[in-house]
N, C-alpha and C positions, 0 to 999 in steps of 0.2 A: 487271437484274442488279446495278446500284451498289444497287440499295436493298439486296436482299437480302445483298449484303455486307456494306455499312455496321448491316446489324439485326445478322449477324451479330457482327460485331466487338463491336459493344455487348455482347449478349448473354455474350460471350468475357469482357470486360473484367469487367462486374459480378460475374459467378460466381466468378474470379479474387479477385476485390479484394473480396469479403464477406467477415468474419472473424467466425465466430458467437461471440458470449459469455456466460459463465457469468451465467444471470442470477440466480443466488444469490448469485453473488460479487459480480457487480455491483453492488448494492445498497452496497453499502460504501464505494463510491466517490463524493468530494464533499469536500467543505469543512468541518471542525470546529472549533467553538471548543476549543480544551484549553490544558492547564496541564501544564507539567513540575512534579511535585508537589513543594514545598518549595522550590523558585527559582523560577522566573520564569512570569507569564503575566497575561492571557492572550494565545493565539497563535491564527492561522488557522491549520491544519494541513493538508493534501492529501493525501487518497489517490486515487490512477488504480490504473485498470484495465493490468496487462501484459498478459498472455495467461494460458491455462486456469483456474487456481486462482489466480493469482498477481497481487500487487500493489505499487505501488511506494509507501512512504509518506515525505511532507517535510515534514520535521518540524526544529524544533531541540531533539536528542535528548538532547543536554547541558545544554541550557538558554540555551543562546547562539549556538551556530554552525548553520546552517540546514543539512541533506546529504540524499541520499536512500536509503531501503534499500527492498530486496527482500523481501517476506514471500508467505507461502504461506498461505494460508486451509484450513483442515481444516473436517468437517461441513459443508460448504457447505448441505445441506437440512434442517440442523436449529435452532431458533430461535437457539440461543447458538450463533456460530461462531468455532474456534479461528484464533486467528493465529500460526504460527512463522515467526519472526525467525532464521533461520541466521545460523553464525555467517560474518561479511565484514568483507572492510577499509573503513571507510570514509575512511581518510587515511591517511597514511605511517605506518606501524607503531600505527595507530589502530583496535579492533576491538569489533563490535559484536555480541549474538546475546540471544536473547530468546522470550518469547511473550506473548500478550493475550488477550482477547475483544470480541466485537460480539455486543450485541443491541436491538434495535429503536434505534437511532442512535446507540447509548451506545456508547463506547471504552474499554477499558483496556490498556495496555502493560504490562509489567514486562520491564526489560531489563538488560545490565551492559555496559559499555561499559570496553575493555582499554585506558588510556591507555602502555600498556606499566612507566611508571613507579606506576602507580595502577592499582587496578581498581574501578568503584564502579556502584552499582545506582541507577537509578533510572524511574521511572512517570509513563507519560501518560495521563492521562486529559481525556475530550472527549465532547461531545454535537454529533450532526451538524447545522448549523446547512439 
């Protein structure tokens, strides 16, 4: 009777605790060399996996201060896949929003970042190391 409980329990927990993911999106996720184009590089740059569609990329998107933002993957089954960058706060009256592409490792951003006193545009690009 312990075994059969204790199988069960396993059983319970694994099925619980499996989170399936997008393995189209997935792919995207890893370590890049890139460059904020026209300041500074090069950088190791991160992207992870959130959940569904969605991913978190750390980056220093200014060219200097490391943060992290939330992007959403479009086309995920098509070779070029879209990234939108909503727009979010990333620091005190600090705001971010954008889009990019990925294809076979290769990155680009283009984004505008709201210093509230300034607003100014700028692009990352990276190949997945």
């Amino acid at each position: 009777m312990n075994r059969i409980l204790t199988l069960l329990i396993v059983i319970v927990m694994a099925a619980t605790s499996c989170e399936r993911y997008d393995e189209d999106v997935f792919q995207l996720t890893g370590i890049y060399d890139a460059r904020v184009v026209g300041l500074t590089g090069p950088h190791d740059i991160a992207i992870s996996y959130d959940n569904g569609d969605n991913v978190v990329i750390e980056a220093p998107f200014d060219g200097f201060v490391w943060i992290s933002v939330y992007a959403d993957i479009d086309n995920q089954e098509d070779a070029v896949k879209r990234i939108d960058i909503d727009w979010q706060e990333i620091g005190p009256g600090i705001f971010i929003e954008g889009e990019g592409a990925y294809l076979n490792g290769s990155l680009q951003l283009d984004y505008t970042i709201d210093f509230t006193t300034e607003i100014v545009d700028f692009r990352i690009v990276g190949s997945q190391l």
